[in-house]
N, C-alpha and C positions, 0 to 999 in steps of 0.2 A: 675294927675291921668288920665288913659286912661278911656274913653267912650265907651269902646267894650263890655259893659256889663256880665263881667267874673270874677269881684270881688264877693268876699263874700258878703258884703254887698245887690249888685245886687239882688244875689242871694234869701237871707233873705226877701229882700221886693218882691221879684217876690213871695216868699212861703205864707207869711201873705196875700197879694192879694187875693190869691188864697183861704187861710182860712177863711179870712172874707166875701167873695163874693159867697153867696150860687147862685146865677146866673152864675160868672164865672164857680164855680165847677162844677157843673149839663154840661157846656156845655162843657167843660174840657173831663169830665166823656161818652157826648154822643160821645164824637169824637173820645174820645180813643175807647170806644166800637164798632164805624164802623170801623174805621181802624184794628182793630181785626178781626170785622168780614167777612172783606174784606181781610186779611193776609189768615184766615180760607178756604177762598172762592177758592181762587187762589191756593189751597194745594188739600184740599178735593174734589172741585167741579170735576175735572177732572178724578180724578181716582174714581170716584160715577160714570158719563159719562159715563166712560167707563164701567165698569165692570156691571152696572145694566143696561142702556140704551144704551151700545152697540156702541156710539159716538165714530167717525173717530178724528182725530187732526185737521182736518178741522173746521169738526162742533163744537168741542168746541171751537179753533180759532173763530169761526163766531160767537158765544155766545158771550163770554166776548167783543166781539167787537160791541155787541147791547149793552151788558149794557154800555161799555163807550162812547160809542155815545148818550144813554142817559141820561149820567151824562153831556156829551157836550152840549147838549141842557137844563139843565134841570138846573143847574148850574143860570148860567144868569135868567131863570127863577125865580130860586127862589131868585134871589136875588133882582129882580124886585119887588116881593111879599112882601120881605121880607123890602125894603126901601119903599112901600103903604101903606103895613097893619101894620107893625110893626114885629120885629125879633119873639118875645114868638107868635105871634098870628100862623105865620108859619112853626118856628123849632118844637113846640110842639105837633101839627099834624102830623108831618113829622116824629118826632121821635116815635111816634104810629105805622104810618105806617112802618115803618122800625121794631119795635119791632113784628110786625103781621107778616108781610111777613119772619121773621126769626122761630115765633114760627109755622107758618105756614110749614117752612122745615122741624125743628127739628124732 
């Protein structure tokens, strides 16, 4: 049998993993939620930009280019934190803060 992990099999224990690991899921769960709300971000933000604050294609160019510069930096960072203090003492603040700054847009 091949090792490319594409069996049923695979599969099934990737699923129970996942069912029994209330840590896995939770962070499963935060990841899908940024990557949504960053698909969100990349669609809405621009045409909000524009049409309420008037934003050239420059300046929102220059936006999304601060926040990935400080994802560049911020990245390493916390993964710094996160191999000191330990992963829950860091993501779970993090994940606060991310849920603030979202209902803060809404």
């Amino acid at each position: 049998t091949s090792s490319s992990g594409d069996s049923p099999a695979d599969e099934e224990s990737w699923t129970a993993m996942l069912r029994e690991s209330p840590s896995l899921l939770a962070a499963t769960g935060v990841n899908f939620s940024l990557y949504l709300g960053y698909a969100c971000m990349l669609t809405v933000l621009p045409l909000h930009a524009t049409a309420i604050w008037g934003a050239t294609p420059g300046q929102i160019g220059a936006l999304f280019s601060g926040v990935s510069a400080l994802g560049f930096i911020g990245t390493p960072l916390g993964g710094w934190a996160a191999d000191r203090l330990g992963r829950k003492l860091v993501v779970v603040p993090s994940a606060m803060c991310i849920a603030a700054g979202a209902g803060a847009m809404a």
